[in-house]
Chimera marker file (.cmm) of the C-alpha trace (Angstrom):
<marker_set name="trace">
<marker id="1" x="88.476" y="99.272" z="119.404" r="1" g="1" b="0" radius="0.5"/>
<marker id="2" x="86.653" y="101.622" z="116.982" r="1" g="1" b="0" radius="0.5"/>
<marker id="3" x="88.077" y="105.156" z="116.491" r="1" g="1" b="0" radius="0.5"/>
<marker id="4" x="91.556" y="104.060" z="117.345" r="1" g="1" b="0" radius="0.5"/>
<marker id="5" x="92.841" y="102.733" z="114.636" r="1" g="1" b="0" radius="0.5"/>
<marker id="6" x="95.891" y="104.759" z="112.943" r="1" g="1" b="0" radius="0.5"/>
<marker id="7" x="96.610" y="104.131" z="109.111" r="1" g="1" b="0" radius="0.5"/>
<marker id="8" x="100.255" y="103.586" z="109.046" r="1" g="1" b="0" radius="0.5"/>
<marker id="9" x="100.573" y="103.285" z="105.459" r="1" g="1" b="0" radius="0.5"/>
<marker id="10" x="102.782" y="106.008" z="103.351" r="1" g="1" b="0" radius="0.5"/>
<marker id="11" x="100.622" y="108.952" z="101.650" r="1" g="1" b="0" radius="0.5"/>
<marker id="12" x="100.889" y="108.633" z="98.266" r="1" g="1" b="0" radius="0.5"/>
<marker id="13" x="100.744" y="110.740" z="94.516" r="1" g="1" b="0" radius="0.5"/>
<marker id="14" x="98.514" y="109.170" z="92.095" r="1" g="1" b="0" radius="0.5"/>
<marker id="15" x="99.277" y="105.597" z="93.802" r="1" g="1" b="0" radius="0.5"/>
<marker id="16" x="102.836" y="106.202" z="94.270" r="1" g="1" b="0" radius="0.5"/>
<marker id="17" x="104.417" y="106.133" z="97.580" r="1" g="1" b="0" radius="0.5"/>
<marker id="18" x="106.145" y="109.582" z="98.629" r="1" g="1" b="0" radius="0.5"/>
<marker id="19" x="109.630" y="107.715" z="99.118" r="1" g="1" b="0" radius="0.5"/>
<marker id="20" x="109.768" y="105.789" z="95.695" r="1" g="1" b="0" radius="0.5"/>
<marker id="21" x="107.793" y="109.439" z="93.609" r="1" g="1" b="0" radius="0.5"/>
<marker id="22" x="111.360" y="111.353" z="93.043" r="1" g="1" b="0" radius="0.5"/>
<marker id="23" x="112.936" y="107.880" z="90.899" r="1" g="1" b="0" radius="0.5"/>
<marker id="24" x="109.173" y="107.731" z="88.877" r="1" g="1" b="0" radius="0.5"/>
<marker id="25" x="109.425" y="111.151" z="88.403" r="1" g="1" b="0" radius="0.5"/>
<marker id="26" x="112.595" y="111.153" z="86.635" r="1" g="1" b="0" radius="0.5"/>
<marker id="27" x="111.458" y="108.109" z="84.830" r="1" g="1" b="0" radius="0.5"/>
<marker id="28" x="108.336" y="109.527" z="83.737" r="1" g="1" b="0" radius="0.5"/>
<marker id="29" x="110.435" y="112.570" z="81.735" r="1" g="1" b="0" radius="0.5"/>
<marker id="30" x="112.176" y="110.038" z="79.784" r="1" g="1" b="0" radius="0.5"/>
<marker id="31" x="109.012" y="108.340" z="79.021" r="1" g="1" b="0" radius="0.5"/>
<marker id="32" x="107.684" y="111.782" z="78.090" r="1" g="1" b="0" radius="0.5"/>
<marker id="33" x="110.250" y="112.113" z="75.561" r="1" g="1" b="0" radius="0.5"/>
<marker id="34" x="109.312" y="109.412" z="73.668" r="1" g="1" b="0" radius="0.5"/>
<marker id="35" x="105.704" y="110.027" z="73.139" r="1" g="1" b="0" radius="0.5"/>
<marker id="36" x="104.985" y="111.357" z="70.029" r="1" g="1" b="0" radius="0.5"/>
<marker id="37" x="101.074" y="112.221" z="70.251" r="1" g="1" b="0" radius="0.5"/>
<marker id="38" x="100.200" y="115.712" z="71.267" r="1" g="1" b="0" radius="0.5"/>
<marker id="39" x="97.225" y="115.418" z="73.033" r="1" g="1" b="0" radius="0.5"/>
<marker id="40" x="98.945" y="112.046" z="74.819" r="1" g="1" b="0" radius="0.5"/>
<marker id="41" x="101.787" y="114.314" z="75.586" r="1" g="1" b="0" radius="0.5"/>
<marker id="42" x="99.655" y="117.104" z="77.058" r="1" g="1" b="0" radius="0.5"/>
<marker id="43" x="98.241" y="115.081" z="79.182" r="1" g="1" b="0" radius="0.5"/>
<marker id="44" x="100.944" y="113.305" z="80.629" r="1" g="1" b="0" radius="0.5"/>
<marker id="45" x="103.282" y="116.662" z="80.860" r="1" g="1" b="0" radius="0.5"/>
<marker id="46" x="99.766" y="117.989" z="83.145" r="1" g="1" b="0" radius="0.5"/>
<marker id="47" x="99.850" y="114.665" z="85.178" r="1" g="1" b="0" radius="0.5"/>
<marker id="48" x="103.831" y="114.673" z="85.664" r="1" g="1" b="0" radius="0.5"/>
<marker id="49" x="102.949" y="118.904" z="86.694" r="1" g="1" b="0" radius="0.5"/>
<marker id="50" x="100.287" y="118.053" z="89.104" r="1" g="1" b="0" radius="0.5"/>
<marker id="51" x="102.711" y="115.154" z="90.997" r="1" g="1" b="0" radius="0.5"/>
<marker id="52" x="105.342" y="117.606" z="91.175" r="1" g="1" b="0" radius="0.5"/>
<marker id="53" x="103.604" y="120.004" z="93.008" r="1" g="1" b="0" radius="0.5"/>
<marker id="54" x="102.025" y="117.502" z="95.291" r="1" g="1" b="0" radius="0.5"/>
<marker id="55" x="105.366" y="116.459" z="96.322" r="1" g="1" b="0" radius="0.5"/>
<marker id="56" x="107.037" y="119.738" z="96.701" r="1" g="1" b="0" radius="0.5"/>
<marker id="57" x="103.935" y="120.766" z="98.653" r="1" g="1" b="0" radius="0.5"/>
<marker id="58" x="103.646" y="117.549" z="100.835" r="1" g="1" b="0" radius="0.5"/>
<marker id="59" x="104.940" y="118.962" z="104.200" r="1" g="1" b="0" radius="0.5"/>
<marker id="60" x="102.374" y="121.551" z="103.940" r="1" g="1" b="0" radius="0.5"/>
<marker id="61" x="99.706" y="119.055" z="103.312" r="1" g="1" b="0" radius="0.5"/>
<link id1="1" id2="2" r="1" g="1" b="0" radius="0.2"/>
<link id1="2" id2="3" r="1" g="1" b="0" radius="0.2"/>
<link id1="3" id2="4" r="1" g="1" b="0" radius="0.2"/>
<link id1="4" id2="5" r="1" g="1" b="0" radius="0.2"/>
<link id1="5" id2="6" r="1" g="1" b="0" radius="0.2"/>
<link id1="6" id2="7" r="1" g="1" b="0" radius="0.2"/>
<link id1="7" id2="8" r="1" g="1" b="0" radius="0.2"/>
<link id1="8" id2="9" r="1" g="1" b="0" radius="0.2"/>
<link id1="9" id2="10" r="1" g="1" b="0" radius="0.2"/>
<link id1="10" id2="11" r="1" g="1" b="0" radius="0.2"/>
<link id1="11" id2="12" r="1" g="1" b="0" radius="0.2"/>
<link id1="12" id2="13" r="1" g="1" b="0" radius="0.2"/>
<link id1="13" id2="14" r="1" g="1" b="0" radius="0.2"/>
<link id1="14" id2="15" r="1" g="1" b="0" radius="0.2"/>
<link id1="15" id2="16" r="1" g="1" b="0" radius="0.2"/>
<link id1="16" id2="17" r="1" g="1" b="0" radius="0.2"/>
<link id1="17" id2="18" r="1" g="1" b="0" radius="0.2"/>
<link id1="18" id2="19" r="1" g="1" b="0" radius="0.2"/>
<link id1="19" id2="20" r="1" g="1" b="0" radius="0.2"/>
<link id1="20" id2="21" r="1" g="1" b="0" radius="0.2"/>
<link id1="21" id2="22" r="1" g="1" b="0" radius="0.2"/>
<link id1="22" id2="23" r="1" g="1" b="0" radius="0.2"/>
<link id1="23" id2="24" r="1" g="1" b="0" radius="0.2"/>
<link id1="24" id2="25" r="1" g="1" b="0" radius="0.2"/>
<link id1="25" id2="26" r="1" g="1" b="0" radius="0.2"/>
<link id1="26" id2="27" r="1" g="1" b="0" radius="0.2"/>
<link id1="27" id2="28" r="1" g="1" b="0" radius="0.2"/>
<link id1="28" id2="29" r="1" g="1" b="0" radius="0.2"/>
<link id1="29" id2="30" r="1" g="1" b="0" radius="0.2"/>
<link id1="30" id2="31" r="1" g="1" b="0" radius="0.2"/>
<link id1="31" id2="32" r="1" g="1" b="0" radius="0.2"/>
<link id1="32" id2="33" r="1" g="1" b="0" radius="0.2"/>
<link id1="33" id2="34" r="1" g="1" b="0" radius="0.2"/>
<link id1="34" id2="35" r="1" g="1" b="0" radius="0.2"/>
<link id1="35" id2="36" r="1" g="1" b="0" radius="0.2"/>
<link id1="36" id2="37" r="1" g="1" b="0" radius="0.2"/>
<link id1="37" id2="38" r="1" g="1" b="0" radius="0.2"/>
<link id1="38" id2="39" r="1" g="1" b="0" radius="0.2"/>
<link id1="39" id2="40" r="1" g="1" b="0" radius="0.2"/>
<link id1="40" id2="41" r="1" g="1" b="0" radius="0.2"/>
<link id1="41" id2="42" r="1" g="1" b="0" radius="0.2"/>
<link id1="42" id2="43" r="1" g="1" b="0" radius="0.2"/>
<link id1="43" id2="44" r="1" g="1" b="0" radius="0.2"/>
<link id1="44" id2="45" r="1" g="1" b="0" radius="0.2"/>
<link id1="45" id2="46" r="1" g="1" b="0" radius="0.2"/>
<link id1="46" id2="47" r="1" g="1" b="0" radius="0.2"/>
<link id1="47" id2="48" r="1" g="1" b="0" radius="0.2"/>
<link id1="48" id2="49" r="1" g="1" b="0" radius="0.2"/>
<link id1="49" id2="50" r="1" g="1" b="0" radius="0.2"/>
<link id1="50" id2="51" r="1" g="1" b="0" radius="0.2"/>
<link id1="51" id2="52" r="1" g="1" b="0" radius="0.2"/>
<link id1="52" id2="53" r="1" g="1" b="0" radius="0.2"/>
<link id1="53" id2="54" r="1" g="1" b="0" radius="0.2"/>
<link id1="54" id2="55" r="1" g="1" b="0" radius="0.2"/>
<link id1="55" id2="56" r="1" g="1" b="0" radius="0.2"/>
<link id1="56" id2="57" r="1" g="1" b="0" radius="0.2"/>
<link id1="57" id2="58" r="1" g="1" b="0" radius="0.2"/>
<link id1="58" id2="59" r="1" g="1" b="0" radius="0.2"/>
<link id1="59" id2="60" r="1" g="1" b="0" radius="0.2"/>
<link id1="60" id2="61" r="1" g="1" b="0" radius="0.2"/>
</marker_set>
């Protein structure tokens, strides 16, 4: 039957499930510290920023 279908999958942050995006994010500050490019750097610190906020933000979604 069309139209009642419900997605039961988790939301997720930039393909990362809501439950398992606290553990990445840790990880992906100690990953941080090892990359030595600026502009790399930049860009991951703004990617890192933006999942943060998605997550603190998700109840209000």
């Amino acid at each position: 039957m069309e139209g009642n279908y419900k997605d039961e999958r988790e939301p997720t942050i930039l393909g990362v499930p809501y439950s398992e995006l606290e553990g990445e994010l840790r990880n992906a500050y100690v990953e941080l510290e090892r990359i030595k490019d600026p502009i790399e750097r930049e860009c991951v610190e703004l990617l890192i920023h933006l999942a943060e906020k998605r997550y603190h933000n998700r109840f209000f979604d």
